[in-house]
N, C-alpha and C positions, 0 to 999 in steps of 0.2 A: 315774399314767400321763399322758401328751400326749392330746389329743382336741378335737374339736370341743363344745363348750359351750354352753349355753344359760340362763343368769342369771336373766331375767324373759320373763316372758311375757304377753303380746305381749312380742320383744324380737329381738334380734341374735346370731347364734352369733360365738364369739370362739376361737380354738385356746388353749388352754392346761395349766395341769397341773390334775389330779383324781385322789382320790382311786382306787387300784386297785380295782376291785369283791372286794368279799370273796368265796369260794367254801364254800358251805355243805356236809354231809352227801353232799346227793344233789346236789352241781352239778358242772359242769365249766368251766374256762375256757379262754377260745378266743386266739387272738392271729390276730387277722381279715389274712386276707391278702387280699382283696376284700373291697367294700359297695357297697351299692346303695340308690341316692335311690327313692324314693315322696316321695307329692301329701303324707304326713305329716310330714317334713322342714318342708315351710312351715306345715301347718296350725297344727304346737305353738309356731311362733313371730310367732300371730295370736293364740295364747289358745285355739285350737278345734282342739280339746280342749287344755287347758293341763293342765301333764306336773308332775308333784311336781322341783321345783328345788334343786339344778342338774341340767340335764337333757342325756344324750348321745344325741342322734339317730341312727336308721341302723337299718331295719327287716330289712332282707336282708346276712346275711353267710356268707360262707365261709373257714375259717382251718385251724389248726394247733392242736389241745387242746395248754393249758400245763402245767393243772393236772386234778385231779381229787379230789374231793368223799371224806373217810373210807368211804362207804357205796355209792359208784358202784362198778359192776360191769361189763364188756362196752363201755367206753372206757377206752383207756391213751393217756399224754402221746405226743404226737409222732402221732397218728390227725390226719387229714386230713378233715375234716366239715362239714358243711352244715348250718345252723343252722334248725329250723322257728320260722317267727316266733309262732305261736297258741299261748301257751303256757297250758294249760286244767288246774284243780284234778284231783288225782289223783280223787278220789270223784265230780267229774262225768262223767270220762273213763271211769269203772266205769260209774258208774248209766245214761248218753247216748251211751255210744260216740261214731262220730263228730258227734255230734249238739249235743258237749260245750260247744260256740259260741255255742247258742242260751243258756245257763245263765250264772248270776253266775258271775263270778271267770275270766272269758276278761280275761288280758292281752297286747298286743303288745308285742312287742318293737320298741323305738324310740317305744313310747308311752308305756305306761302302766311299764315297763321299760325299764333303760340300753341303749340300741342300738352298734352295732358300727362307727358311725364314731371311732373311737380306737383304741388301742393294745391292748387286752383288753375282753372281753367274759364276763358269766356266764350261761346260762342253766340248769334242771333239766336232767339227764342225758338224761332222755326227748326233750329238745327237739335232737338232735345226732344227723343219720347218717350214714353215710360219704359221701364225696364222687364222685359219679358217675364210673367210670372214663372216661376217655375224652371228658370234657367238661375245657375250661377254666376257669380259678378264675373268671375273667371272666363265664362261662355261671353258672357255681354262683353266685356273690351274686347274677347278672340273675334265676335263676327261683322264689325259696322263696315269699315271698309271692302276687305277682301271679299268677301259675300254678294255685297251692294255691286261692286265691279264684274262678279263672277254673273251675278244676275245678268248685267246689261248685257252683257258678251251675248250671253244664251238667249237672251230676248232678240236682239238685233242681229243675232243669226239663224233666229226663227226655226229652232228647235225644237222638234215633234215627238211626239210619243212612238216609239217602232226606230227612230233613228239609229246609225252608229255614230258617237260623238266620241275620239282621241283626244285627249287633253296630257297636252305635253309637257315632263317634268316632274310627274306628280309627288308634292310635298310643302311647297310649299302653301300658303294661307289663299291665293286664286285658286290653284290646281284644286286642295283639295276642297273649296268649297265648290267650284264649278263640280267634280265629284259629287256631292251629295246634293246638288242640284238636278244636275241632269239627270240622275239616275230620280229621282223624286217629278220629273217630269213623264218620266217613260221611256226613256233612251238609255240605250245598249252600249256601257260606257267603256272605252279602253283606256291605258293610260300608257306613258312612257318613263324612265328612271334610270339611270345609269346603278342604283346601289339596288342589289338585290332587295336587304329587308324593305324599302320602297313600296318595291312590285308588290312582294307579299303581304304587308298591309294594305294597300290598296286593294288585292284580290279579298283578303278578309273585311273591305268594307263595302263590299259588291259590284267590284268591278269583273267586265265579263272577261279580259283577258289584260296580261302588262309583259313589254317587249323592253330590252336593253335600247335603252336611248343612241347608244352609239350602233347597234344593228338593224339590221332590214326588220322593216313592220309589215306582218304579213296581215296587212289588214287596209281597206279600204272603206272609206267613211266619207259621212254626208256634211259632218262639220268637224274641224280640228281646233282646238282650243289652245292657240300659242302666246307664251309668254316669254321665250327665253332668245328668241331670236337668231340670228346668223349659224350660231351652232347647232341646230334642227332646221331652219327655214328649208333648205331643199327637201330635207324626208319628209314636213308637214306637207308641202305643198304635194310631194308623191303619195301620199295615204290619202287624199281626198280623190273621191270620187265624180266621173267626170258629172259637172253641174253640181259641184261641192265648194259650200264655203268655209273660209278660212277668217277666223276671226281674232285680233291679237288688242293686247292692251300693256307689252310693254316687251324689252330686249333685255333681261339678264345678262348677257352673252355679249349685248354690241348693240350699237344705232343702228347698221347699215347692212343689209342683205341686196341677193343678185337676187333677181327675176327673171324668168327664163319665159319671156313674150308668146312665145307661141303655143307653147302650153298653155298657159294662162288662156287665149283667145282661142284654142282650137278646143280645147276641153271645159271652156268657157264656166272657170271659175268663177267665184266671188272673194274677194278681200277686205273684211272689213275691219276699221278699225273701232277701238274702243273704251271709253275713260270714265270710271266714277259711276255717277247715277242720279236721277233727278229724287225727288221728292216723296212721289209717288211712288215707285221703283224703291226707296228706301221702304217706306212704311209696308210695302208688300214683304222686302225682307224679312223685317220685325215680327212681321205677321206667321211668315214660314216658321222661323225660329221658338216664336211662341207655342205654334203647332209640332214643335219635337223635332225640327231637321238640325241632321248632324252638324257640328260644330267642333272640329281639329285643335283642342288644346295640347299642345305639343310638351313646354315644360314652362313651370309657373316659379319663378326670383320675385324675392323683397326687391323694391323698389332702391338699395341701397347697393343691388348687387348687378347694377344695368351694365356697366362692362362685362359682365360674364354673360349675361343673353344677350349683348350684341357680338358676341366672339362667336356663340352657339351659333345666331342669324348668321352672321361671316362663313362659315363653317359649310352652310346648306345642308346639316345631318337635318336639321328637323322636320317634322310629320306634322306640319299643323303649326299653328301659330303662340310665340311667345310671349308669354306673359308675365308685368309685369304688376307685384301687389303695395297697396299702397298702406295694409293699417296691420 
């Protein structure tokens, strides 16, 4: 098959031919007619996380089943489907339910697995469900990840209707689906942005207020929703309110933040961390999406023009998530 490639790592993607993915027992294969960029696109071609080589990038897809697996049941070729990127060991998925993430043997798709910028894709049967009526293919690659992950965050930090919820950075594909999440729960969302038109988009997608990320947040909240790490860490932790949790699913910014202990135990925070999503937790996604909740497509390239929306992602202008088309 054609595809975007990745040789070394640290290294360069390059288009060329690859190997088809084989399709086992219980898999299915897809012929992606959407994909969608994430911050992983560049990390595997920094070495962080470096991917088993040769490596195809592309964490969110949505296609057309080509084929199907001797032992698959309840997908037939020519199904229209939405690929979950969390793809988690069947006996974890028994013993943890959605909790199956927290366990060995969670792989991504587009990481630790071939991703969906090329011609075909395989994943387990389990990992494919139909394609939301009523959304665009455009919509379907924009939400399986960044969505699924935005969810768990707001589940596990037990997010209430009447809450204030900070979600810091807003723009990108977490931010802004935590955005149309929270605020579709019932909470009173703020956001934060160092680029003006940022704020103001985000105010036009109903958020109740947005502060310059590099100044004081005159605002105090029951959960703050971080993803960018080191370079916000002290001001999330100050906008939470005392007996407020902070909940994070990755550091844009850096691995390593200060913790200031007595804060933490005298205003007796919560920290929690956060990755991916189980099963369940997807199919509820799908379900939301089906039902109209907002979906951030930012700017939509031919699949021929993927250096130019990984320069856009590099960039951090974008509002939402990039997309990339495959016909």
């Amino acid at each position: 098959m054609r595809a975007w490639i990745l040789d070394e790592s640290p290294g360069r993607y390059r288009f060329g031919e690859v190997a088809d993915p084989e399709v086992g027992p219980d898999d299915v294969r897809i012929r992606p007619v959407a994909s969608a960029l994430n911050h992983m696109d560049l990390w595997v071609t920094r070495g962080k996380p470096r991917p088993a080589l040769p490596h195809v990038p592309g964490c969110d897809v949505a296609g057309v089943v080509e084929s199907v697996g001797s032992s698959v049941g309840g997908v037939s070729v020519g199904d229209e489907v939405v690929v979950n990127p969390s793809v988690c060991p069947l006996d974890a998925v028994v013993a943890h339910g959605d909790d199956a993430p927290m366990y060995p043997g969670l792989q991504i798709v587009g990481e630790q697995r071939w991703g969906g910028h090329g011609e075909l894709l395989t994943v387990p049967s389990r990992n494919v469900v139909p394609r939301p009526q009523g959304r665009s293919w455009e919509e379907c690659a924009a939400f399986p990840l960044t969505t699924l992950t935005a969810y768990r965050m707001l589940r596990r930090s037990r997010v209430r209707a009447g809450e204030r919820v900070l979600i810091v950075g807003i723009g990108g594909g977490v931010s802004m689906a935590a955005l149309a999440l929270a605020r579709r729960m019932g909470a009173e969302v703020y956001v934060t942005s160092r680029d003006e038109a940022k704020r103001d988009r985000a105010l036009a997608l109903g958020a109740t207020d947005a502060f310059d990320s590099a100044g004081e947040w005159p605002v105090r909240c029951d959960v703050v929703v971080e993803s960018v790490g080191p370079a916000t860490w002290d001001s999330s932790m100050r906008a939470l309110k005392p007996g407020g949790r902070l909940v994070v699913c990755g550091g844009t910014s850096g691995q390593e933040v200060e913790l200031n202990l007595p804060r933490l135990f005298f205003k007796q925070y919560e920290i929690i961390g956060s990755t991916m999503g189980g099963y369940g937790e997807f199919s509820a996604v799908v379900d939301l999406v089906a039902q109209g909740l907002d979906v951030a497509v930012d700017e939509v390239f031919p699949l021929d023009r993927y250096p130019e929306a990984l320069e856009r992602l590099r960039s951090g202008d974008q509002m939402g998530k990039i997309v990339l088309t495959h016909e």
